[in-house]
N, C-alpha and C positions, 0 to 999 in steps of 0.2 A: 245213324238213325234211319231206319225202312222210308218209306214215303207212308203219310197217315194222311187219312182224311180232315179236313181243317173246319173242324168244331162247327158250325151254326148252317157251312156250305156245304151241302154234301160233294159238289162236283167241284172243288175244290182239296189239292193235297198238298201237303207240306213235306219239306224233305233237307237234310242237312248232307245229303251224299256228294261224290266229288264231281258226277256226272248225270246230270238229270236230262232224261232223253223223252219226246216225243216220237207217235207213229201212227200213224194213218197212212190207207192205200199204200201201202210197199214204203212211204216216203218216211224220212226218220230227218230227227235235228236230236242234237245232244248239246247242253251247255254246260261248261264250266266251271264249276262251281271249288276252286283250289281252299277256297279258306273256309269251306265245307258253312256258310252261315245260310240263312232259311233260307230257303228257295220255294216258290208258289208256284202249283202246275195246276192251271183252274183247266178245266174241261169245259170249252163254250158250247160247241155242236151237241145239242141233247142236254147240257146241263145248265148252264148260265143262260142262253139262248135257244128255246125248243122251235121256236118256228120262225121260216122266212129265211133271210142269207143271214148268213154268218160264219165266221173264222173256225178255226178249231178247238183252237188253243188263246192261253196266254201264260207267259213262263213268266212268273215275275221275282226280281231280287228285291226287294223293297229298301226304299231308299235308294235306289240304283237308276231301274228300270223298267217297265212292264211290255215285254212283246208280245206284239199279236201275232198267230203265228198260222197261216193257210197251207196244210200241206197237199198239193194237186197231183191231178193225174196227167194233165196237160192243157188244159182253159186256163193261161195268166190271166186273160181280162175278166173272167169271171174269177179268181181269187181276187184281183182286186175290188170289186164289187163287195166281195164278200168280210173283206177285213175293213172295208168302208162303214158297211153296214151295222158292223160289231163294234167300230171306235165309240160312238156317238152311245152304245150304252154299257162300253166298258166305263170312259171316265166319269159315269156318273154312280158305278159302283164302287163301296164301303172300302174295299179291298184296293182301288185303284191306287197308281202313286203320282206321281209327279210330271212323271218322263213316261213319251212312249217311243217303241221300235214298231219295223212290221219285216216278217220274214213270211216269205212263198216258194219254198220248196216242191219244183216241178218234178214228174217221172223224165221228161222229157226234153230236149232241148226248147229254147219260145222258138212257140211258131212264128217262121217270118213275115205274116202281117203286123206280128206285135213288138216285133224289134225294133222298128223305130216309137215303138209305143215306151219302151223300155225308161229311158231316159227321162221322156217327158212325167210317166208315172212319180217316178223317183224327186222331180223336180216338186209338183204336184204337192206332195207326203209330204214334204221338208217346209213347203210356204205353206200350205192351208193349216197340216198339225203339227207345224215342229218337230217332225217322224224323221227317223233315216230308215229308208223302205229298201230289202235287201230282196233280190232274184237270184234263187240258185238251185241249179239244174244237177246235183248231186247232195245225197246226204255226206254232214259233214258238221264238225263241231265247230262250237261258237262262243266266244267270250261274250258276256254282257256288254263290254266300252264297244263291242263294235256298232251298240244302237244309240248307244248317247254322242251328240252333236259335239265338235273339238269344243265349240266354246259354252259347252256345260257339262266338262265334263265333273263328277260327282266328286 
């Protein structure tokens, strides 16, 4: 099945392919998808979310997982900001599910002021939302369990 637009949202698409890919600024993530079941590629920047910070994406497998997804050009701390800013009115969307990820997809290695930010971010995600908060400085594909915590997983 193509990717279709998912009824009532327009910035929302649906897809049962085996590889469902985002892309923004040069940066790309591609997930998973082997037992080919829906897959949601809501579009936040401009459709879910028109003004103020906000994420890009959110790729979601329902019943699974919902990630939010910041792909950069080189500012981590300003993608985290910006996947902050977009949690708080993703989970209170129709669409939302259970479980969330976060993925930040850099052009660039983290600049070294924010390498020891690194860690702490990551700690940060996992106590306040329950997140597992992923930084990665290359496009590259992703299974869904990599965002769900060992002790839920689905």
């Amino acid at each position: 099945m193509a990717i279709e637009a998912g009824g009532t949202h327009p910035y929302v698409e649906e897809s049962t392919v085996s590889l469902v890919r985002i892309e923004e600024k040069g940066r790309s993530a591609c997930f998973r998808n082997p037992e080919r079941g829906i897959i949601r590629r809501i579009r936040v920047d401009g459709g879910l979310i028109t003004e103020g910070m906000r994420a890009d994406f959110v790729v979601s497998k329902p019943e699974m997982v919902d990630v939010i997804a910041e792909l950069k050009g080189s500012d981590t701390a300003r993608a985290i900001k910006q996947i902050q800013a977009t949690f708080p009115i993703w989970i209170r969307h129709a669409l939302c599910g259970r479980r969330w990820g976060a993925l930040i997809v850099t052009a660039q290695g983290i600049h070294p002021k924010h390498q020891a930010n690194v860690q702490r971010w990551k700690t940060q995600f996992e106590i306040r939302y329950g997140v597992i908060l992923r930084i990665e400085t290359r496009n590259r594909e992703y299974d869904f369990d990599e965002f769900v915590p060992r002790d839920q997983d689905a």
